[in-house]
Every structure is written in C-alpha cells, then in structure tokens.
C-alpha positions as CSV (number, residue, x, y, z in Angstrom):
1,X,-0.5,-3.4,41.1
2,X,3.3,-4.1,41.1
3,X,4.2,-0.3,40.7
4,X,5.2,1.7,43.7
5,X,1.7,3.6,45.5
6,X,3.3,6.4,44.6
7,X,3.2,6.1,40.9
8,X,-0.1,3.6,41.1
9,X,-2.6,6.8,41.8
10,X,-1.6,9.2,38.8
11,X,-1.0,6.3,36.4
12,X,-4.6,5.1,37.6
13,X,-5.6,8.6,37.5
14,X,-4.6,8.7,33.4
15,X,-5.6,5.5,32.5
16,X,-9.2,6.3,33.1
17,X,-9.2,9.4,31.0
18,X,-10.0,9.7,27.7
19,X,-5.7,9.6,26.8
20,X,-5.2,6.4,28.4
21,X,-8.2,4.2,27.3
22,X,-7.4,5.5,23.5
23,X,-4.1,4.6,24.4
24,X,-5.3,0.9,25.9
25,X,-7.6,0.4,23.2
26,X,-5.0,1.4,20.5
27,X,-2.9,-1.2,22.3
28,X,-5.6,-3.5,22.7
29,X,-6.7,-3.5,19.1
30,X,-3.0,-3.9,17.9
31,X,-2.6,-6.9,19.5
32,X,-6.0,-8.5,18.0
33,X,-5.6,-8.1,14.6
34,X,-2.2,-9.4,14.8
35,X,-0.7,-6.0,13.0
36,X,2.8,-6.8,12.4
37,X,2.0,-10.1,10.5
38,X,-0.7,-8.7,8.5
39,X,1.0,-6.1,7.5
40,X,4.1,-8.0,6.3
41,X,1.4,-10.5,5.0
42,X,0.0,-7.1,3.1
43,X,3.3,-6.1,2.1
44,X,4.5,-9.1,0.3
45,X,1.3,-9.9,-1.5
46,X,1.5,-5.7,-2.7
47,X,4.5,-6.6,-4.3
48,X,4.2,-10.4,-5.7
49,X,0.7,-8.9,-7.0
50,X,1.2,-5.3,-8.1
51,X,4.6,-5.7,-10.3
52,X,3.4,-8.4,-12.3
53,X,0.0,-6.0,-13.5
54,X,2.4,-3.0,-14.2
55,X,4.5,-5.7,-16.1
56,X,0.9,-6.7,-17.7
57,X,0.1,-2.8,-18.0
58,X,3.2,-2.1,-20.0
59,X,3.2,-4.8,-22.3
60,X,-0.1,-4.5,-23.1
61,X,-1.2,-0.4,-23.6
62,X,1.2,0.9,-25.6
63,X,1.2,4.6,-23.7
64,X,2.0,3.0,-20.3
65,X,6.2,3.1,-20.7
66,X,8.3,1.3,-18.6
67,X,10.7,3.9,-17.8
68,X,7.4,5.4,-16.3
69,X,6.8,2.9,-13.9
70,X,10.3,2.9,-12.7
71,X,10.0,6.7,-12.5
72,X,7.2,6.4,-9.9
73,X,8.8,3.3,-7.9
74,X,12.5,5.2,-8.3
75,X,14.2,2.3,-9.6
76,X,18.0,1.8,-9.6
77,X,19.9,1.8,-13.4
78,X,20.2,-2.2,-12.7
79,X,16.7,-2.8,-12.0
80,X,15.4,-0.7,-14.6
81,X,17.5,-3.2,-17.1
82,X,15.7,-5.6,-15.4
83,X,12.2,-4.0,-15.8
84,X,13.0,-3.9,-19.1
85,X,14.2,-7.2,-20.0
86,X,10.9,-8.1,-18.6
87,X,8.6,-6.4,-20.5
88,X,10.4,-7.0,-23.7
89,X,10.1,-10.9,-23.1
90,X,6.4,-10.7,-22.2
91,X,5.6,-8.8,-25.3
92,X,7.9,-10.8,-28.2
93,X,6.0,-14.0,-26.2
94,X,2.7,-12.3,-26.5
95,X,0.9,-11.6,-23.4
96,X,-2.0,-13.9,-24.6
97,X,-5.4,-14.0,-22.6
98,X,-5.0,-17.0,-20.9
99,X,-1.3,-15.7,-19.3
100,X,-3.1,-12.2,-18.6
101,X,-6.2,-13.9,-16.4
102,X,-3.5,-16.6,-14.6
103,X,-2.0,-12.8,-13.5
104,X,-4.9,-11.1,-12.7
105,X,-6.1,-14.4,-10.6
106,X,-2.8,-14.6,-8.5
107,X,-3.0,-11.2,-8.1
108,X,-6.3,-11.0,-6.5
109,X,-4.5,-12.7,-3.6
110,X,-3.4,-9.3,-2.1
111,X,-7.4,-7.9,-2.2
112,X,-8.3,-11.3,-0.2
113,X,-5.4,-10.5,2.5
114,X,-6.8,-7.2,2.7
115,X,-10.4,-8.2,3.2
116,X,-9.2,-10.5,5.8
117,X,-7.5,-7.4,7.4
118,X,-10.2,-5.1,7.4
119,X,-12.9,-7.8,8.4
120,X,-10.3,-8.1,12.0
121,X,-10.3,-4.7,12.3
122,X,-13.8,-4.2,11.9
123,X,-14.9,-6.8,13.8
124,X,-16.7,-8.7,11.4
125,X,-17.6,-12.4,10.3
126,X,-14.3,-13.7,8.2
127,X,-15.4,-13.3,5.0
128,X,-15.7,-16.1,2.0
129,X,-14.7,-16.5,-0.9
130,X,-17.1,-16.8,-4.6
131,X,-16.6,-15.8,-7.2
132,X,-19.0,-13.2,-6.6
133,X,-16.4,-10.9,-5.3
134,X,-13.9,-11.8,-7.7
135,X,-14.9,-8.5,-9.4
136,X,-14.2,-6.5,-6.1
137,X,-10.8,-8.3,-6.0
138,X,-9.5,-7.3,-9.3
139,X,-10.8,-3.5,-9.6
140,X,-8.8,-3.4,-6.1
141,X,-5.5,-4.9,-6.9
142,X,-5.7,-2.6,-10.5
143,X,-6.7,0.3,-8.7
144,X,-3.6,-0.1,-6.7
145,X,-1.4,-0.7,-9.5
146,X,-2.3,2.2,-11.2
147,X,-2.3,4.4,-8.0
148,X,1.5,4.2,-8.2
149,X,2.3,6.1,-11.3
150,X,-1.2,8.1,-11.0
151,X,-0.7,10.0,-7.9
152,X,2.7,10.7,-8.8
153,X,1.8,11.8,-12.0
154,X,-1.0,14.2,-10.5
155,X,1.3,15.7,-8.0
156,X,4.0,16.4,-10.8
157,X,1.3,18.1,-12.2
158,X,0.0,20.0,-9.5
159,X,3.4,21.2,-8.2
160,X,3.5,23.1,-11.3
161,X,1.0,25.6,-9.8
162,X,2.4,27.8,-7.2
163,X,3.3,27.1,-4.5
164,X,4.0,24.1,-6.0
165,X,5.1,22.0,-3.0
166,X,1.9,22.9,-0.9
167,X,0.1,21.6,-3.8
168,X,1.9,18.6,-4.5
169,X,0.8,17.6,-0.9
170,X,-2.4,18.6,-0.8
171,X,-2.9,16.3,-4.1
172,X,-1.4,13.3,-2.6
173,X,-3.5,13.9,0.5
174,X,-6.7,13.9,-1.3
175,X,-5.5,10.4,-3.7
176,X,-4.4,8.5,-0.6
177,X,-7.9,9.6,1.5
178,X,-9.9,8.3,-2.1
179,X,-8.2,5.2,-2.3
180,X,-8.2,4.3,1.5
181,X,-11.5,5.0,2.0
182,X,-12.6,3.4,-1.2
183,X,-10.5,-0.2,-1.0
184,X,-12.3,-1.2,2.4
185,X,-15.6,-0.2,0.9
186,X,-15.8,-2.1,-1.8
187,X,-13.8,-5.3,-0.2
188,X,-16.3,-5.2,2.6
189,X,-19.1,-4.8,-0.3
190,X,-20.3,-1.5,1.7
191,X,-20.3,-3.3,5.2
192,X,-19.0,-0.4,7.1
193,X,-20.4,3.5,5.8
194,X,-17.9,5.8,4.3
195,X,-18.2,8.3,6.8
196,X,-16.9,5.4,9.1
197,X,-14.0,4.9,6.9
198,X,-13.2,8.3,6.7
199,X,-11.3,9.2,9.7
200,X,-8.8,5.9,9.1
201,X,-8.4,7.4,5.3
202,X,-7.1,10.7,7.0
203,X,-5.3,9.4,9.3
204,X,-3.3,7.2,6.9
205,X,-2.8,10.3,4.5
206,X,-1.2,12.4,7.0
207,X,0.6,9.7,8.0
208,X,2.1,9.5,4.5
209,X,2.6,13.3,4.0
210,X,5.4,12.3,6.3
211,X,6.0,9.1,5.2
212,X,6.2,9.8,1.6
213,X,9.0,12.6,1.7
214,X,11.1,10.7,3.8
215,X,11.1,7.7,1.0
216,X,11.3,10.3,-1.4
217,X,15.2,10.7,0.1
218,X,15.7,7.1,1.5
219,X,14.7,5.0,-1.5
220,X,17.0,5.7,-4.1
221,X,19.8,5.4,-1.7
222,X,18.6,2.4,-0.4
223,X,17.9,1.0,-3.8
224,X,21.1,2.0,-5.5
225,X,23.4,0.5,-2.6
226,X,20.9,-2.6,-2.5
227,X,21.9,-3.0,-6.4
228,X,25.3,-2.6,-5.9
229,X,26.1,-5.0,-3.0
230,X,23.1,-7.5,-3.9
231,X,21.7,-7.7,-7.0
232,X,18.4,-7.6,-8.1
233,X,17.7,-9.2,-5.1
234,X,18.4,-6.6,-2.7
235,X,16.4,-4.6,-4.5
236,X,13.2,-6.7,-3.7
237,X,14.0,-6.7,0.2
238,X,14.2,-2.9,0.3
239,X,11.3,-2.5,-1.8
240,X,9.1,-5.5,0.5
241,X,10.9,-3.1,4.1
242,X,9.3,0.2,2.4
243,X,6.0,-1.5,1.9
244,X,5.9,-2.7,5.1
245,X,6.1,0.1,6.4
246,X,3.2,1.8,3.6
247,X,1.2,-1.8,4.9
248,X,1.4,-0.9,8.7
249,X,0.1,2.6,8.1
C-alpha cells in the first residue's frame, strides 16, 4: 500500500501468480521454523556429535584409519596431528563400553534437533522423547557419520569410470537424495510418505552438486590459514561456518 500506484498493480499482478505466492510462502515458511537458528542449532550439534563417533569409529574397527577420515573432511597437517593424538589416547585408554554408550547418548542430541526441525517444517505435533526412539536417534547420527567418508569413498570410485567427473556427481547426487530422504523418515517414524520427502531430497542434492565443489576449493584454504593464524581452534569455526551452510540447505 505504501508503494507508488504505479508499481502497486504489476507487483499485485505477480504476487498472485503462481511465482509470487511460492515466493511468499517460501518467505513465509522461513520465518516459522526459525531457519537461521536451527540450522546453526543443526550445525553445531553435527559437529560436537559426529567427530566424537569417527573418533569412536577409528579406535574401535581397526580398517577405519584416521588419515581416512581426515581425507574426507580435508584436514589441515596441524589438525590431522590432532586427529591423531586423539585416537591414540582413546585406544591406549581403551574405549570401554561404558565410555562408547556416554558417546553414542550425547550424540543422539543432533537426531533430536533434527526431529524438532523436521516436525516445524512439517507442521506437526513437537515430538517426545522415550526411549522408544532412542534406536531412530543413534542409526541417524551413525548413518551420518559414516556418510562422510562413504560418499566420498564411492565417488572416488566411480570417477574412475569415464567420464569420471559426470559420474562422480551423479554418485554424490544419488547418496545425498538416500540419506535426505531417509533421515526425516525414520526421525518422523514414517509420519510424512517418502514420495513427500522426495522433492526436498532433490532439491538439497542439487543444491550440493554446487555446494560441494565449491568446498572442495574453499576448505583447505580456509582450513590451512585457520591452522596457521588460530590453532586448532580456528579450525572448528571454519569447519561449524561450512556446516552451516550444509545445515541451511
């Protein structure tokens, strides 16, 4: 009402269309499940939750190697000694049963911030916790973990067969639909039907066909001069910026 008449009639004009009320609702939605603070929320429980399993991973099965994980999250030389440092002190200590499930517990913390997510965005009843779910929770946050190193490892593999870039990406495309269309299922206990969750899985996979190429170059720059200047911890704020921005996609 505050625009000029001359502007008010086509902007009313393209509002009404189908553009401008995907556009509103986009906008609209946005603003009700509160997406910048869920997906830092997201973000920092990913990585206070997912590094310790790989930690857990690497200590306990002999064939997961720490210079693999830092391979797929393109540590810097410093962090690696870190990595290392870390899984050496968790093995001589022994892992024991009762250290792996106080892990696994805290970790589950990320799959309830994500329940909570996808309940907003779907509209439904906030969800409780029992331990009922607890098994939902932890083949999430492991699934996760092991996505890290596994669709890497698969579109190594696949880039082998020519041509191997169009491969590679055709890979990672299929992992990320899988695994986004899979987490809200089984979080939401099969609330909301597949075929609902699979447009949001696609859209997030291309979404990351751009994404991921573009960390593939900014990462190890950011990591190395993060290391350099700050330390291990500058390494954790670059890593908890490029999840934020894998958590708002």
């Amino acid at each position: 009402d505050r625009l000029p008449p001359r502007l008010q009639r086509p902007l009313t004009r393209l509002l009404a269309g189908w553009p401008g009320r995907i556009l509103l609702n986009v906008a609209e939605s946005c603003v009700r499940i509160e997406i910048f603070d869920r997906s830092m929320t997201i973000a920092a429980q990913f990585f206070t939750s997912v590094f310790p399993i790989l930690i857990l991973l690497a200590s306990w099965v002999g064939s997961v190697d720490p210079d693999t994980i830092a391979d797929a999250l393109d540590m810097p030389a410093q962090s690696r000694t870190v990595l290392d440092q870390a899984v050496e002190a968790s093995a001589s200590t022994g892992f024991g049963v009762l250290g792996a499930l106080i892990v696994l517990a805290s970790a589950t913390s990320l799959s309830r911030a994500l329940t909570r997510a996808y309940a907003a965005i779907w509209r439904l009843p906030r969800p409780r916790s029992s331990m009922r779910s607890a098994w939902r929770w932890l083949a999430v946050v492991v699934a996760l973990a092991l996505s890290l190193f596994v669709v890497r490892a698969l579109g190594q593999f696949a880039s082998a067969v020519p041509p191997g870039a169009v491969w590679e990406r055709v890979v990672s495309f299929a992992c990320d639909v899988v695994i986004i269309t899979f987490v809200p299922w089984l979080l939401l206990s099969g609330a909301v039907r597949l075929r609902l969750l699979l447009p949001a899985a696609v859209l997030f996979a291309s979404l990351m066909l751009v994404v991921r190429p573009a960390s593939a170059v900014w990462l190890p720059v950011a990591l190395e001069a993060s290391a350099d200047r700050y330390g291990s911890i500058g390494v954790a704020f670059t890593y908890l910026a490029w999840l934020y921005v894998v958590a708002f996609c």
